[in-house]
N, C-alpha and C positions, 0 to 999 in steps of 0.2 A: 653625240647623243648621250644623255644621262643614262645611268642605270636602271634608272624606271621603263626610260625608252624601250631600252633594249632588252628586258625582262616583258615587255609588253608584246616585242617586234616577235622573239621567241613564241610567245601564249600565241598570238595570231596565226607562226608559221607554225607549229604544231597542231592547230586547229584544222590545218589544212588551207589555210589561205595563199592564194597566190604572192610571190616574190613584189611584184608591181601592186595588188594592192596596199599590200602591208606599207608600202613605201609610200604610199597617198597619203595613208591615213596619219602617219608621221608626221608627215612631210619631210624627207631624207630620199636620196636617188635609191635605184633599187640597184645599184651596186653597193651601196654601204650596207644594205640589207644581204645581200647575197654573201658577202663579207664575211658578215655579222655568224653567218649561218655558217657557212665555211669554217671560219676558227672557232664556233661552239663545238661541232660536229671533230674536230678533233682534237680539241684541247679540255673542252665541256668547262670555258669560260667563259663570261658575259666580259670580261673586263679588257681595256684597252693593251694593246702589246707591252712587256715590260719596259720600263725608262732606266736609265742608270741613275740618273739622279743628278749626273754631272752638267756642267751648260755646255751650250753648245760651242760650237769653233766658233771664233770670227774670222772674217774673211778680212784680208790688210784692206778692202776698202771700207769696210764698216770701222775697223780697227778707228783709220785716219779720219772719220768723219765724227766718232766720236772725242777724238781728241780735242 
């Protein structure tokens, strides 16, 4: 979800709209929404989990397939 989304998905759930609406009118499950709501509620973030920045492992069969 972009940040508008989710700046949107918050105004809606604040409004008082149900969890499953709000997800409609997205279009995102209402677990992403419920989520969403969950780490606003205790972190008071819109923004996705922090990243380190590093890449990710590869796995020896990605490794060999890139080779």
């Amino acid at each position: 979800m972009t940040l508008e989304q989710r700046n949107r998905a918050l105004g809606m759930l604040e409004a008082g709209m149900a969890v499953t609406h709000v997800a409609c009118n997205i279009g995102v499950s209402h677990i992403t929404i419920s989520c969403l709501r969950t780490r606003f509620n205790a972190t008071g973030l819109l923004k996705d989990r922090p990243r380190t920045g590093r890449p990710g492992k590869l796995l020896p069969m990605r490794t060999a397939i890139l080779q």
